[in-house]
TIDREN-422330 format. One record per residue (C-alpha): residue number from 1; residue in three letters; chain; z, y, x. Coordinates in Angstrom, 2 decimals. Layout:
residues N
ATOM:pos:code:unit:zz:yy:xx
ATOM:NUM:ALA:A:Z:Y:X
...
end
This chain:
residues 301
ATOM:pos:code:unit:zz:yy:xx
ATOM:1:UNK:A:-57.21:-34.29:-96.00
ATOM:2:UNK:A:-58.29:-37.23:-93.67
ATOM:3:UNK:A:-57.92:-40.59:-95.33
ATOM:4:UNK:A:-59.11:-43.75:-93.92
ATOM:5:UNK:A:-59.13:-47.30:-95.53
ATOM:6:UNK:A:-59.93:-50.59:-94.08
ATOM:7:UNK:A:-62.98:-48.90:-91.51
ATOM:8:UNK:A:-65.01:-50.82:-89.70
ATOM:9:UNK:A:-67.43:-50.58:-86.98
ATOM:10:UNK:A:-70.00:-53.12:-85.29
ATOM:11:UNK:A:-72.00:-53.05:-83.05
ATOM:12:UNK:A:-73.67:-56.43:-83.22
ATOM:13:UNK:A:-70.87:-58.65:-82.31
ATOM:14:UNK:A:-68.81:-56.64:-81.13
ATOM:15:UNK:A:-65.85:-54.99:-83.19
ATOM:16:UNK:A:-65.29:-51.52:-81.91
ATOM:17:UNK:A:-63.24:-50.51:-85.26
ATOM:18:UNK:A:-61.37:-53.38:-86.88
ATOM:19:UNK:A:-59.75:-52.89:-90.35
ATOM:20:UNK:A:-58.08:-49.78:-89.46
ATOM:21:UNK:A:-55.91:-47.33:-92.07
ATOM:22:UNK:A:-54.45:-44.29:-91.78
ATOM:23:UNK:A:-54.36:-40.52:-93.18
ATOM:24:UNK:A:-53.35:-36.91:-92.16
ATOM:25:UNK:A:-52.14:-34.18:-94.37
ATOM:26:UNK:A:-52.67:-30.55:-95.08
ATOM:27:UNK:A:-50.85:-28.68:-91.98
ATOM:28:UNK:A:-50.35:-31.63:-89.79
ATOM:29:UNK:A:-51.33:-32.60:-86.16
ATOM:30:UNK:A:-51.41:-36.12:-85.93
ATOM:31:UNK:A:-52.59:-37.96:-82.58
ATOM:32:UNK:A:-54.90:-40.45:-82.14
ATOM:33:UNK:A:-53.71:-42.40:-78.92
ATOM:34:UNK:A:-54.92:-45.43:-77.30
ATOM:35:UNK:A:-56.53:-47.02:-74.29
ATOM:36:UNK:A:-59.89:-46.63:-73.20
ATOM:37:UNK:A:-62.16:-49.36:-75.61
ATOM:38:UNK:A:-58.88:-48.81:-78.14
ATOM:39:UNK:A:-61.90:-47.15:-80.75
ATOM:40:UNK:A:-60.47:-43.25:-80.91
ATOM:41:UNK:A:-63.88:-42.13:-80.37
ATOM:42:UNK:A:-65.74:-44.31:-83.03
ATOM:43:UNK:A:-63.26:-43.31:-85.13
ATOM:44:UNK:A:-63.78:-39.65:-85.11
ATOM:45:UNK:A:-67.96:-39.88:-84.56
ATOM:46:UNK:A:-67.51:-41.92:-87.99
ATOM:47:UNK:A:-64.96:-39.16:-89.24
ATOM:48:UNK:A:-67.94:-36.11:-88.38
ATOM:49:UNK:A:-70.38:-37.96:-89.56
ATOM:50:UNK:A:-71.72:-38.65:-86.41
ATOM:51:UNK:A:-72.41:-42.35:-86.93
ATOM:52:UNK:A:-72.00:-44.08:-90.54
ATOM:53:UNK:A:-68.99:-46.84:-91.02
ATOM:54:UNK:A:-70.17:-50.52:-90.84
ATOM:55:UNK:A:-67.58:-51.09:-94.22
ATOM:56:UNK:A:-64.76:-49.77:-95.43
ATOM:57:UNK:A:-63.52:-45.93:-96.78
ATOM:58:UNK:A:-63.59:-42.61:-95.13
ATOM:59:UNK:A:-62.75:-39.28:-96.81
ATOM:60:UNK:A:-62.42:-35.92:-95.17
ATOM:61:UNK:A:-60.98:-33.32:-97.39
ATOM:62:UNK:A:-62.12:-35.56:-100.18
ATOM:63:UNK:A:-65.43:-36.22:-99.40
ATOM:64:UNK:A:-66.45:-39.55:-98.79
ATOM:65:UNK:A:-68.29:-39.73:-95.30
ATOM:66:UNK:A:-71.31:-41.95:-95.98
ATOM:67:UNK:A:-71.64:-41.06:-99.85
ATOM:68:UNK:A:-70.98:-37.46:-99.80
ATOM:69:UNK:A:-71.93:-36.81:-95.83
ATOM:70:UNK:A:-72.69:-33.33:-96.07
ATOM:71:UNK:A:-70.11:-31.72:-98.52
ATOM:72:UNK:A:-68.00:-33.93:-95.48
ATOM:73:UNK:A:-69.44:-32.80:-92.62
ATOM:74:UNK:A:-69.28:-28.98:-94.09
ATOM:75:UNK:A:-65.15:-29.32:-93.85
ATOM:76:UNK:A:-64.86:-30.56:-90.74
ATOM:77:UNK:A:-64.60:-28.42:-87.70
ATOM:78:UNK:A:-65.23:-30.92:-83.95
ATOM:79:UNK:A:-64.60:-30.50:-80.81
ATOM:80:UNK:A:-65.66:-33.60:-78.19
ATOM:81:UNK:A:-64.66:-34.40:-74.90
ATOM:82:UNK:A:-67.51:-32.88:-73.86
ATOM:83:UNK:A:-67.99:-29.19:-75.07
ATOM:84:UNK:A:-71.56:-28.60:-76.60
ATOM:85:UNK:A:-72.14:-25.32:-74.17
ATOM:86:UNK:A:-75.45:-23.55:-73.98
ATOM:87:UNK:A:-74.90:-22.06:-70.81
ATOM:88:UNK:A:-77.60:-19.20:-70.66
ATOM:89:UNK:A:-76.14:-17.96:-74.30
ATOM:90:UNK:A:-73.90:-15.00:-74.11
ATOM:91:UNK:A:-70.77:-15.73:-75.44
ATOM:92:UNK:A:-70.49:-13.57:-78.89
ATOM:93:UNK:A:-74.55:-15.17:-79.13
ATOM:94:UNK:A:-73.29:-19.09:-78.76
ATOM:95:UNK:A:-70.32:-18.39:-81.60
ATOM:96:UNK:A:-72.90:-16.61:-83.56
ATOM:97:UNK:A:-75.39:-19.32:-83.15
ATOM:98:UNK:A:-72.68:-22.19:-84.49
ATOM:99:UNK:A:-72.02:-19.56:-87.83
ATOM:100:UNK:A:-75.18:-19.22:-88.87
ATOM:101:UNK:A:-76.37:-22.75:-88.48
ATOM:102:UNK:A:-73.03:-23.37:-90.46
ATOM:103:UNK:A:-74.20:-20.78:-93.15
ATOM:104:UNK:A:-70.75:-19.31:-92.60
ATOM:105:UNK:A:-70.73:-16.31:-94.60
ATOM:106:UNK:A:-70.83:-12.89:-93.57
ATOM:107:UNK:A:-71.66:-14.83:-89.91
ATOM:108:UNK:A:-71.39:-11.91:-87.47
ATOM:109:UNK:A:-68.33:-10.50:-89.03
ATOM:110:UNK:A:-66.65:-13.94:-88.69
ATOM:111:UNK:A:-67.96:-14.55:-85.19
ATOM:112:UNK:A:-65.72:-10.98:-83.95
ATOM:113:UNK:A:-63.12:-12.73:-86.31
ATOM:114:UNK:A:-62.69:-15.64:-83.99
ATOM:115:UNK:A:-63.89:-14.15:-80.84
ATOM:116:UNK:A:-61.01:-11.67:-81.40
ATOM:117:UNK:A:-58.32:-14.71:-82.42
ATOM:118:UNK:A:-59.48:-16.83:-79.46
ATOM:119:UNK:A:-59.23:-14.21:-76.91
ATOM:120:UNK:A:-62.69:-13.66:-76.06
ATOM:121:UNK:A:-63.72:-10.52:-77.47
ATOM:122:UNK:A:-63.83:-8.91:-74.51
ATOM:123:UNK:A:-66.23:-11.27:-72.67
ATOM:124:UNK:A:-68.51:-11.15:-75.06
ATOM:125:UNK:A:-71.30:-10.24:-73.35
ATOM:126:UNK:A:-70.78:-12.58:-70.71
ATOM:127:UNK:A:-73.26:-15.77:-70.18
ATOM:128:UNK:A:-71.27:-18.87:-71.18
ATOM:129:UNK:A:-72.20:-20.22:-67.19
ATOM:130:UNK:A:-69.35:-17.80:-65.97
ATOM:131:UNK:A:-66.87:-18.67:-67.73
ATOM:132:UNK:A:-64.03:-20.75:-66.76
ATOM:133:UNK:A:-63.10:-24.54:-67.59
ATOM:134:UNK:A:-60.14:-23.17:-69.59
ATOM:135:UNK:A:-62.25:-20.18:-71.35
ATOM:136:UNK:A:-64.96:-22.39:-72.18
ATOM:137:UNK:A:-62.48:-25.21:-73.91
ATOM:138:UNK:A:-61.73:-22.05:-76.21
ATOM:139:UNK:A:-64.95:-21.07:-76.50
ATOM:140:UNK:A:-65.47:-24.94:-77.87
ATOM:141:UNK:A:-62.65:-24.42:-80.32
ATOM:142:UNK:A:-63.87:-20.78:-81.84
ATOM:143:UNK:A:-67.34:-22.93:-82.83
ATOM:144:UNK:A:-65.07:-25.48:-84.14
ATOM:145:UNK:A:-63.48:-23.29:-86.42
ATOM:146:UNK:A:-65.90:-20.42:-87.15
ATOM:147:UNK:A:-66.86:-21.74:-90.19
ATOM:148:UNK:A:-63.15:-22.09:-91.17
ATOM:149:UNK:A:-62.89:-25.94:-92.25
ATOM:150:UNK:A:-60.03:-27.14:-93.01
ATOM:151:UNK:A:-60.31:-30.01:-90.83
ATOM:152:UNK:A:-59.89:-30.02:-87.20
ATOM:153:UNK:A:-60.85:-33.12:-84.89
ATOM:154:UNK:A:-59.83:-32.66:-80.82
ATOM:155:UNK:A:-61.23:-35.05:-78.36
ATOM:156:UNK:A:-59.16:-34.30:-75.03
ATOM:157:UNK:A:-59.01:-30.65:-75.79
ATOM:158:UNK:A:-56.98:-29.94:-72.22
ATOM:159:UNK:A:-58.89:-32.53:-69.93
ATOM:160:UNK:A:-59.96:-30.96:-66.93
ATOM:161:UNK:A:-57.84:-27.48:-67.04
ATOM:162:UNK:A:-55.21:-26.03:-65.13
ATOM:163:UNK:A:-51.38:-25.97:-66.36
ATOM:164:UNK:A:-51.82:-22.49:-67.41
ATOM:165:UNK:A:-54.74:-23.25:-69.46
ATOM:166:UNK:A:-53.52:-26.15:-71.16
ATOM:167:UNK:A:-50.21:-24.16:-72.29
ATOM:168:UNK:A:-52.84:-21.11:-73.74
ATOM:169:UNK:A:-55.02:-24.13:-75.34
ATOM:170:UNK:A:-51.94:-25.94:-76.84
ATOM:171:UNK:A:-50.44:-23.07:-78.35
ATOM:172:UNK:A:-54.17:-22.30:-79.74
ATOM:173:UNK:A:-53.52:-25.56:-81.81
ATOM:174:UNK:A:-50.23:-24.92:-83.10
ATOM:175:UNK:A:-51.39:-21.93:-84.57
ATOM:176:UNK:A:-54.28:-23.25:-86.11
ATOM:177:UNK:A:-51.91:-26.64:-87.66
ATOM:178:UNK:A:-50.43:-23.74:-90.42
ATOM:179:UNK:A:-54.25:-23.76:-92.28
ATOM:180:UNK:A:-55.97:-26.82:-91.43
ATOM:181:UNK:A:-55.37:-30.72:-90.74
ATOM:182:UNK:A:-55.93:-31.57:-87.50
ATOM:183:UNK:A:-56.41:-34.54:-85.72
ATOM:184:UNK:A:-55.93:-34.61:-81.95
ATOM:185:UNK:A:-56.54:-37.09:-79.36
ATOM:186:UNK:A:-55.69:-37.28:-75.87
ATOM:187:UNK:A:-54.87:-39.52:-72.72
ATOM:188:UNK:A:-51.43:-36.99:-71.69
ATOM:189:UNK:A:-48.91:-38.54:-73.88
ATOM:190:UNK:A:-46.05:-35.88:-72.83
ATOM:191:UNK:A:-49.01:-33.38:-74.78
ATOM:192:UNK:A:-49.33:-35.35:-77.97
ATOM:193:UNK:A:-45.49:-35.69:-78.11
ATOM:194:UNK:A:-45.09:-31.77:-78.37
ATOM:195:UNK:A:-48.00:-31.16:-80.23
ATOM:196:UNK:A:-48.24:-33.72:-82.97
ATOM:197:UNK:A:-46.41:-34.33:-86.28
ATOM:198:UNK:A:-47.43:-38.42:-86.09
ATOM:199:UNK:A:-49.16:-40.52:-84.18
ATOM:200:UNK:A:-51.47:-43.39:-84.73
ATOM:201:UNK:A:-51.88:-45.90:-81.37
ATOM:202:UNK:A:-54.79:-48.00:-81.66
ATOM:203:UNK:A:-55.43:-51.17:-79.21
ATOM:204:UNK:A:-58.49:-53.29:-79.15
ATOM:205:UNK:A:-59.81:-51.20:-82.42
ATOM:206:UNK:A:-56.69:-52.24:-84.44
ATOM:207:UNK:A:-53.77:-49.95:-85.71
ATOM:208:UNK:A:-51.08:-51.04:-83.26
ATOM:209:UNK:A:-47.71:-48.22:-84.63
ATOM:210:UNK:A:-48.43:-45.42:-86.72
ATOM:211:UNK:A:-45.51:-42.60:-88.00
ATOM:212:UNK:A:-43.56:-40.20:-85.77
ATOM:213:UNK:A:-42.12:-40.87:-82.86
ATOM:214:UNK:A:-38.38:-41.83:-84.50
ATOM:215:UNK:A:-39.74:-44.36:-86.69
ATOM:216:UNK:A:-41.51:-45.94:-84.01
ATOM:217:UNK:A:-39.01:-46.08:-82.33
ATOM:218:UNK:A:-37.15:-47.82:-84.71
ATOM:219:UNK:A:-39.69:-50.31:-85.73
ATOM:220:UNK:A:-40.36:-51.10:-82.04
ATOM:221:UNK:A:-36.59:-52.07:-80.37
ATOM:222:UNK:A:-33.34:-52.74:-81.87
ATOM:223:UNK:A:-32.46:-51.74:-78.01
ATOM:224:UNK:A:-30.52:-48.45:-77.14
ATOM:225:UNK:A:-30.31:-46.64:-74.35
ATOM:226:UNK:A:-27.33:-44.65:-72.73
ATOM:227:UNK:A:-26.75:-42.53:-69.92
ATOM:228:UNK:A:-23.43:-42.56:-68.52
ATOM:229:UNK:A:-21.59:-40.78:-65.64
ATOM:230:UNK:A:-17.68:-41.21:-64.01
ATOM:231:UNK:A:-16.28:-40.21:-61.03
ATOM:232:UNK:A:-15.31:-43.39:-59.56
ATOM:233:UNK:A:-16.86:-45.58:-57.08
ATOM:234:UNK:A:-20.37:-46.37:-58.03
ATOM:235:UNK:A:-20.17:-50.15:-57.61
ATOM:236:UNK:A:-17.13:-50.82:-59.17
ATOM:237:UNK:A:-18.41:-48.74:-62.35
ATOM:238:UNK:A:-21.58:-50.45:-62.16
ATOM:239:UNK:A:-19.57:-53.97:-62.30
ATOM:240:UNK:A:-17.42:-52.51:-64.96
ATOM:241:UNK:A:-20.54:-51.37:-67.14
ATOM:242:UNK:A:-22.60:-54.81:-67.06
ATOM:243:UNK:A:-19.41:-57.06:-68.54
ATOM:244:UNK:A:-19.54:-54.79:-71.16
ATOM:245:UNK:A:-20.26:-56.76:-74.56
ATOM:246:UNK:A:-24.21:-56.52:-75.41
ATOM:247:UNK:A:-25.33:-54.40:-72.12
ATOM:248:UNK:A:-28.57:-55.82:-70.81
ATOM:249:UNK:A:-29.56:-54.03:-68.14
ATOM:250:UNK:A:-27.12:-51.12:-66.08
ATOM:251:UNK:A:-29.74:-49.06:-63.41
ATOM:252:UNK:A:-28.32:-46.37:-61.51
ATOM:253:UNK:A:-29.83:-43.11:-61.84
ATOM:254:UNK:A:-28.87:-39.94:-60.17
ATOM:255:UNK:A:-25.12:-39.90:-59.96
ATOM:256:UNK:A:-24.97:-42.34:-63.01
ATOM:257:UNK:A:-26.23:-44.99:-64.54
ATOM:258:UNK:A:-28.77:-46.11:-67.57
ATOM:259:UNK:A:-27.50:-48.98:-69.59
ATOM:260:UNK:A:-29.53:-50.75:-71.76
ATOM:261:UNK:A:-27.47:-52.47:-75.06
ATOM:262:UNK:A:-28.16:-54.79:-78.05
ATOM:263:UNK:A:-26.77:-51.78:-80.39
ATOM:264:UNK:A:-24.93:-48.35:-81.27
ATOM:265:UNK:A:-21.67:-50.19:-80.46
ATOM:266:UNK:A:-21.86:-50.18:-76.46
ATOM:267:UNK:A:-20.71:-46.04:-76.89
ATOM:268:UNK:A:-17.05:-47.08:-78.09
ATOM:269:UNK:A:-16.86:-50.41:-75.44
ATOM:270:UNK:A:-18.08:-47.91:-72.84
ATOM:271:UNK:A:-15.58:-45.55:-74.02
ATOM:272:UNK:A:-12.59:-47.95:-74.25
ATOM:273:UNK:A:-13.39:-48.85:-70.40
ATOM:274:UNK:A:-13.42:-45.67:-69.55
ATOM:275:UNK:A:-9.81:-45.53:-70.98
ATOM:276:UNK:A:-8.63:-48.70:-69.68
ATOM:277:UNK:A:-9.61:-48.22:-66.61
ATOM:278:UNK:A:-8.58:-44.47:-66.45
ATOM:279:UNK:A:-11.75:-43.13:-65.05
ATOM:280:UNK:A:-12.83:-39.68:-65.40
ATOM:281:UNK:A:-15.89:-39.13:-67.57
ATOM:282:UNK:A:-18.44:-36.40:-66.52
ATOM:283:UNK:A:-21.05:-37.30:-69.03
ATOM:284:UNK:A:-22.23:-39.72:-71.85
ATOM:285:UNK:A:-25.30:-39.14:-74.10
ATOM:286:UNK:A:-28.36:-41.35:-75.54
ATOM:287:UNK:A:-31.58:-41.63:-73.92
ATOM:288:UNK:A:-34.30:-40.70:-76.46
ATOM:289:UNK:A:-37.17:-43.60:-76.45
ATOM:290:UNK:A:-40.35:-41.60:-75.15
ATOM:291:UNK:A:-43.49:-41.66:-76.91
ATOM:292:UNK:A:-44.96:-43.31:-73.14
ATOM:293:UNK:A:-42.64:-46.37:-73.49
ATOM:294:UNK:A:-43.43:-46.78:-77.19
ATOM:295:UNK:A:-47.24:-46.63:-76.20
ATOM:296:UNK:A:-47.29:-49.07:-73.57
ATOM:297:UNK:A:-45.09:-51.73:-75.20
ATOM:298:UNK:A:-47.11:-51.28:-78.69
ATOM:299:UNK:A:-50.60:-51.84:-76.26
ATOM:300:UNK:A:-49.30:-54.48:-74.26
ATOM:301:UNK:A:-47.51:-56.53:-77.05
end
């Protein structure tokens, strides 16, 4: 649904977008990460339509952006950072408003529609100024979607709202992933890592790691991680642990310890210690590589 091939922006001199590829399928959330300057939001303005591409190939549901802008721009469904309120519109009015500048059939019928699905029927009648931070971010998604496109572009959907709000606004977009592509940016990593399918880090408007969070993983460290507990004294066990063959690095953590190896093997030489040494184990398990360390050691590198 999104495909992007070699884009490129300029601004003068200066590269915002450089040579960047990627794509995002039918019933997928993937996430758009980066740094601030990394080029997330050039990329979607270019992706809405918003601004044209200085070179390169972008499609949106098969619609080429710059060639075909419109039949683009009529399958895409946007929400910014900053939600395009009109705060002296009543609430039904503002959805309304979106439909019918949309041409979205049978507009006032599909404005209860997503009034209704969005939790918001009953405020209706309300002026968008009372509304709450949370209640207006999905107010800004029902105008996303009232003209039911099948692709979906987030900018920092859950900036600025309370934990409650952000659960209610997350589990918004999971139900929306079953119909449409969408793709989702935002600064919370530990967000993007429940909510999306892949991710795509860009850094200085390059393509940095792109796939899910395994195969980065993967392509990122031959390193592994294990956390490992015994009841024993803790500095003997922590001498025991670093002559081990391949650990690099033993931490203590809680009432064990992290160690840090050049490969799968360090389970049986912790295990044969263990043995050896006739310590009692209370617990032994691998440490998953988080989406946050992947991030920073793809931005930094």
């Amino acid at each position: 649904m999104i495909e992007v091939k070699n884009l490129v922006k300029r601004y003068g001199g200066f590269i915002a977008v450089n040579h960047i590829s990627f794509d995002a399928h039918p019933g997928e959330i993937v996430g758009l990460l980066g740094p601030n300057g990394a080029g997330k939001t050039t990329t979607m303005r270019i992706l809405t339509g918003y601004m044209p591409p200085t070179s390169g190939e972008v499609k949106v549901a098969g619609f080429d952006v710059l060639n075909d802008s419109m039949a683009a721009r009529q399958r895409v469904g946007y929400l910014p950072e900053r939600v395009p309120l009109y705060p002296d519109m009543s609430v039904e009015a503002y959805v309304l408003y979106w439909a019918r500048l949309r041409r979205t059939p049978n507009a006032r019928q599909r404005t209860q529609q997503v009034l209704e699905q969005f939790n918001l029927l009953d405020r209706r009648k309300k002026l968008v100024r009372s509304l709450s931070k949370g209640l207006r971010q999905r107010l800004g998604l029902a105008q996303a979607i009232v003209h039911d496109p099948p692709v979906l572009i987030l900018d920092e959907p859950t900036i600025g709202i309370d934990p409650k709000q952000v659960v209610e606004v997350r589990e918004v977009i999971r139900n929306l992933k079953t119909q449409r592509t969408i793709l989702f940016s935002s600064h919370i990593l530990s967000e993007v890592e429940q909510l999306c399918d892949r991710v795509v880090i860009l850094d200085k408007g390059r393509v940095v790691g792109a796939g899910t969070r395994e195969i980065l993983s993967q392509q990122l460290q031959a390193e592994v991680k294990f956390y490992v507990a015994v009841n024993a004294d803790v500095d003997h066990v922590h001498q025991l642990l670093l002559e081990l063959p391949g650990v690099i690095n033993v931490s203590s953590e809680g009432p064990g310890f992290v160690i840090t190896a050049a490969d799968e093997t360090i389970r049986q030489h912790i295990m044969s210690a263990i043995t050896i040494n006739q310590l009692d184990l209370l617990e032994l398990r691998p440490i998953d590589t988080r989406l946050e360390d992947i991030f920073m050691q793809r931005v930094e590198s």
